[in-house]
N, C-alpha and C positions, 0 to 999 in steps of 0.2 A: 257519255256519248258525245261526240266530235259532232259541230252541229254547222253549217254551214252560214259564214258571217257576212254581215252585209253593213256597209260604211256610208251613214248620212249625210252628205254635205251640203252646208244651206247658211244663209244669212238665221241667226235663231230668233231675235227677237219680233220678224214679221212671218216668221215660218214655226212658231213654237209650239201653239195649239198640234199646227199638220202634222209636225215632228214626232211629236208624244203617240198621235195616234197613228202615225206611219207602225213606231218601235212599238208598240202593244201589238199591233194587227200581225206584224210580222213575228214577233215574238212567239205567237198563240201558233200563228202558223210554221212551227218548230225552225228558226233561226236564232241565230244571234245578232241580235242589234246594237253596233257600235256610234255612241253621239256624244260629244264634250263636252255637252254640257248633263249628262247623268254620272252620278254615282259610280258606277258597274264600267265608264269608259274603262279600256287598257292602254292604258299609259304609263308612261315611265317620268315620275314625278322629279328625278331628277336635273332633267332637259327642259326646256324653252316649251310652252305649250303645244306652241303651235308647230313648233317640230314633232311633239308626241302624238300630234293628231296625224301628221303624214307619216310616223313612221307604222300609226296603227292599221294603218291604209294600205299598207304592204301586206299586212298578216291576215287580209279580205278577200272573198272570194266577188262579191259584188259591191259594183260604188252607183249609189241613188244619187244624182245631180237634180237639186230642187233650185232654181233660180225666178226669184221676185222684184219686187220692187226696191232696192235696197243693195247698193252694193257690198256692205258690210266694211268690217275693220282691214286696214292695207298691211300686205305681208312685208315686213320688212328687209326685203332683201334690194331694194334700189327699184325694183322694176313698177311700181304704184300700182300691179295690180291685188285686186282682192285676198283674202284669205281662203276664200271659198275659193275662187278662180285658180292658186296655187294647186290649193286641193286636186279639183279637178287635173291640172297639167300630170299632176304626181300620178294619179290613177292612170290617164292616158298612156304617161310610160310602161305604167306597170302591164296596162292591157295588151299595151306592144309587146313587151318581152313575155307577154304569156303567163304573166303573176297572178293577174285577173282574169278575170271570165269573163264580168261582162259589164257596161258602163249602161245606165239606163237615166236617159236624161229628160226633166221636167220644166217646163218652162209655161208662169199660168198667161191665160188665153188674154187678160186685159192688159200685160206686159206687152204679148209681140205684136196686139193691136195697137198702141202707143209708138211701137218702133214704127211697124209700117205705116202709119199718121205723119210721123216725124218724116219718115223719107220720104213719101208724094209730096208732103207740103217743103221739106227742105227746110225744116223746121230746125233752127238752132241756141229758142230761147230755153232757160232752165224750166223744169218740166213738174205738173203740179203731182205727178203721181213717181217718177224716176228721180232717186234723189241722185244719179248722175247719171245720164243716159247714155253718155258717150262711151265708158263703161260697160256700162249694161249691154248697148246693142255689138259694141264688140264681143263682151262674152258670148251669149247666144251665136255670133255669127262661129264665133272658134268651134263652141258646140258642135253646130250643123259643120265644122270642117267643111267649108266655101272656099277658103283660100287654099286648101289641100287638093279641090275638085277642081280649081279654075287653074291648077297645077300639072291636071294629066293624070293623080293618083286617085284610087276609088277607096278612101278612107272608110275604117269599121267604126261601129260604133260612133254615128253621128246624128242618130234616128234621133231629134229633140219632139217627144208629145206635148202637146198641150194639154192644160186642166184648167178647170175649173171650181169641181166639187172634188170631195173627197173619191169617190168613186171613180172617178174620170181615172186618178192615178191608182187604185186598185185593179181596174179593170186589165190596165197594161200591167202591169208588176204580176196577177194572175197567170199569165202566158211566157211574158218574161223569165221568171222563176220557177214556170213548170210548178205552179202549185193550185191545181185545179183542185188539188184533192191534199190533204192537210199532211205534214211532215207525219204525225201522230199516226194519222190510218197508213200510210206507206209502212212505215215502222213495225205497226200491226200484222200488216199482210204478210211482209216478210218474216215476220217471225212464222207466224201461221205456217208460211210454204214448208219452211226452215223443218222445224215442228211433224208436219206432213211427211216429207221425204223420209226424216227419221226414222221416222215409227215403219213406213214402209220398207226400208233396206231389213229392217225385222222379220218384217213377211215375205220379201221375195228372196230367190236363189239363183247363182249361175250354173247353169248346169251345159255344160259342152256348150257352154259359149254364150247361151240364152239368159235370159231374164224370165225366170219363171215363178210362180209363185207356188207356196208348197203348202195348201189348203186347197186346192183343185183339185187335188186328187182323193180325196173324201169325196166332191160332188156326184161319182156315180151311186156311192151308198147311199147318201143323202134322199138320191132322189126316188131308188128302191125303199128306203124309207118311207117315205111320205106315200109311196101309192103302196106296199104293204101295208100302212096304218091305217089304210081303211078297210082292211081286212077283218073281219069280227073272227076268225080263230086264230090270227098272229096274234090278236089282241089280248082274245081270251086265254091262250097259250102263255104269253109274256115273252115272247122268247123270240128272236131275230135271226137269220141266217145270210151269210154273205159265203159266196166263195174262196176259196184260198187266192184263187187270182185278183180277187175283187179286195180280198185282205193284204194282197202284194200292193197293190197299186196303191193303197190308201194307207201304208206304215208310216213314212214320215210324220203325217198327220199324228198318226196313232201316239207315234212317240214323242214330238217334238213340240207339241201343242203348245205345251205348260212352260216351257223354256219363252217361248218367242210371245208366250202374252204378257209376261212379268217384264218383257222391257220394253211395249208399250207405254207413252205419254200420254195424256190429255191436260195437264196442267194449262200450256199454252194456250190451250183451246177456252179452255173455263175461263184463265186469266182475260181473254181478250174477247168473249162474251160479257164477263162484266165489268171492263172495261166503257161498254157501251160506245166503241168507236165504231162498229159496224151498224151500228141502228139507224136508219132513215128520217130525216123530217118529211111529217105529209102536210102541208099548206091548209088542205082540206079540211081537217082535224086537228091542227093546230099541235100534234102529237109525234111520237118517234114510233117506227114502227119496224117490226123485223122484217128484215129482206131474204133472200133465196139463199145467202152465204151466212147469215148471220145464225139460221134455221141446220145450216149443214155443221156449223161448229159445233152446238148443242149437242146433236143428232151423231156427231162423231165421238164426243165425249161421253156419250151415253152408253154410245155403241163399246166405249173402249171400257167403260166402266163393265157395265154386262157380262162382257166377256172376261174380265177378271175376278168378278165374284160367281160365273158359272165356274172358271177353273178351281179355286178354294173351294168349291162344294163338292169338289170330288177328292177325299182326301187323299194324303201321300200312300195310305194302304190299297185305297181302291185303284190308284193310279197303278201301283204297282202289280197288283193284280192282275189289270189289262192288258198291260206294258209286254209283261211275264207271259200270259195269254196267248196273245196277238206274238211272239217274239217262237213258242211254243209249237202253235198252229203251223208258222212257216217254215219251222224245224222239223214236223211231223209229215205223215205221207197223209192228214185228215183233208178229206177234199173241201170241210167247210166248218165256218166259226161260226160257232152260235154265242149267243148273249139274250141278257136279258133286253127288251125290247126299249124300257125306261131307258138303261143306260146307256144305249146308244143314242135315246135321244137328246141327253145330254150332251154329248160327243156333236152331235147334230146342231144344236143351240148355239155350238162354240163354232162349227163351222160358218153358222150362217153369220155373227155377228163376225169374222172374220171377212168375210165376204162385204156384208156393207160398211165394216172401214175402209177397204178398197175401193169401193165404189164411190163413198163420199170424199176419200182423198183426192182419187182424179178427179171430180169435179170441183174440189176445193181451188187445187192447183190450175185447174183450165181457167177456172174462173179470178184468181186472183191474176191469172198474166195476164187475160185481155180483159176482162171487166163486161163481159158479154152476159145480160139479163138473160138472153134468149139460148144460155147452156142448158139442154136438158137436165133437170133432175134426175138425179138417180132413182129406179125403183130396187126399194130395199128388201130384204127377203126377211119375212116376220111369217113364220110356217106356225105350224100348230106351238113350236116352242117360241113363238113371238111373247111380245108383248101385247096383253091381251085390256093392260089398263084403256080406258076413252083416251081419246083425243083434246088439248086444249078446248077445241072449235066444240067437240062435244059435250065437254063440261058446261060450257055458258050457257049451252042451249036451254041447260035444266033451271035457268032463273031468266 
């Protein structure tokens, strides 16, 4: 996976501890972090160092400017300034011609107090905290691009934060790089969606132009079902009656059930339940706790499972018996199909767990684009062929 890179440049040996934990922090937070002084830089060992580290600076999508107390080692090309400061100028260009994205510059809070001390007082002895200030407060001034503004032009990328603590510079680089929320779970969702869409171009059809799904049209049997089943002589009989018309409208169903649930997924879904990137920290509890999306993963995998081991439990003879039946029926002038009342509840079981995979996909999908707690849940349809095991909640109750 192609990971978006990001180029540290900084004086190292007063910046080394921050550095270390900038490239772990952002690491975790699925980047690449390029610094020269690790292992893992990319560079090309055959070049001048310090050329390797500007030309690695090209290949970045973002350049972190850490500036301290410390001018560091001079680039040698005649001009006396820094190596760090080169760095910088190289990114600038790059940000111009649209190489980079985006320049995010640090500069800590007891440096630019130091400069503005030096400039009220007009201060021009050597300085016990800058080991050359003259330097320094030029860089920072190039930074903020001042002499670009005192120019007429309204220079990008010249926003210099200050820090202090570690956080001070996480808080910015949070917004900065759009990473409120971890490369990992972005990655997640999208597969999830990815995953989602799948499985439903399965279940739906174009019909004269529409987006239709083609398990809706069992729901009028379904639901003759359920209020016949409380009938004590359909019951005691066994035996079910629908009309030919009623057996019109629900054939796709009839026939194409068993095709459209075998290329159902839920791998994705399991993978990225236990992955455990959807699970919440609660403060309270000190604990990770399952949230409304992480509950609908499960719940869809469940559902997808279900549904393929109700389909295997009708085997390829009884299938074909129905198929044959129902194909029969529509062929005769008989105004109605009877069955056994079992088997259609069968038939029934597979409609409804069809039905709350759709239900849990659009909410999977709503909820992955905007991130809204307060999407309704889906209420799922678990009829007399539901699942009849307890509940997590009710299991505990019994200890």
């Amino acid at each position: 996976m192609t990971k978006p890179r990001i180029f540290i440049s900084s004086t190292v040996i007063d910046f080394a501890d921050l550095r270390s934990a900038l490239k772990y922090w952002l690491t975790e937070a699925g980047f690449d972090v390029q610094m020269s002084e690790h292992a893992d830089f990319d560079k090309n060992s055959a070049i001048n160092s310090y050329e390797a580290c500007l030309e690695t600076i090209a290949s970045c999508d973002y350049f972190i400017l850490l500036i301290g107390s410390r001018k560091g080692g001079d680039y040698n090309d005649g001009s006396c300034i820094s190596i760090t400061r080169k760095e910088y100028r190289v990114a600038y260009e790059l940000v111009e011609q649209g190489k980079i994205k985006k320049i995010i510059s640090f500069v800590r809070q007891s440096v630019l107090d130091v400069i503005e001390d030096r400039k009220v007082s007009k201060n021009t002895e050597p300085s016990k905290i800058l080991d050359d200030p003259a330097h320094i407060t030029d860089f920072v001034r190039e930074a903020k691009r001042i002499d670009d503004m005192k120019c007429g032009t309204a220079p990008s990328n010249n926003w210099v934060n200050s820090f202090n603590r570690f956080d001070d510079i996480i808080d910015v680089l949070k917004v900065e790089l759009r990473i409120n929320l971890n490369i990992s779970l972005r990655i997640a969702e999208r597969n999830v969606k990815s995953a989602t869409i799948s499985n439903l171009r399965w279940i739906y059809n174009i019909e004269d132009g529409n987006i239709v799904n083609y398990f809706e049209c069992f729901e009028p049997v379904y639901k003759k079902l359920l209020s016949e089943s409380n009938s004590r002589t359909v019951m005691n009989n066994c035996v079910f009656t629908i009309s030919n018309d009623e057996l019109k409208n629900a054939f796709d169903f009839f026939i194409f059930f068993r095709h459209r649930i075998d290329r159902l997924c839920e791998m994705t879904f399991t993978n990225a339940v236990s992955s455990g990137v959807f699970l919440r920290y609660n403060k309270k509890t000190d604990d990770f706790t399952e949230g409304k999306l992480y509950n609908a993963l499960i719940e869809i995998s469940n559902e997808i499972r279900r549904a393929k081991k109700l389909a295997d439990d009708i085997t390829d003879e009884e299938y074909g018996e129905m198929a044959g039946s129902v194909k029969e029926t529509l062929r005769s002038s008989t105004p109605n199909f009877v069955c056994n009342i079992l088997t259609m509840w069968n038939y029934a079981a597979i409609y409804e767990r069809f039905y709350n995979i759709c239900a849990l996909s659009k909410y999977i999908i709503n909820f992955v684009d905007t991130r809204d707690e307060n999407i309704c849940y889906p209420v799922l349809l678990n009829g007399r062929v539901g699942d009849t095991r307890p509940s997590e909640d009710e299991i505990l109750k019994l200890f």
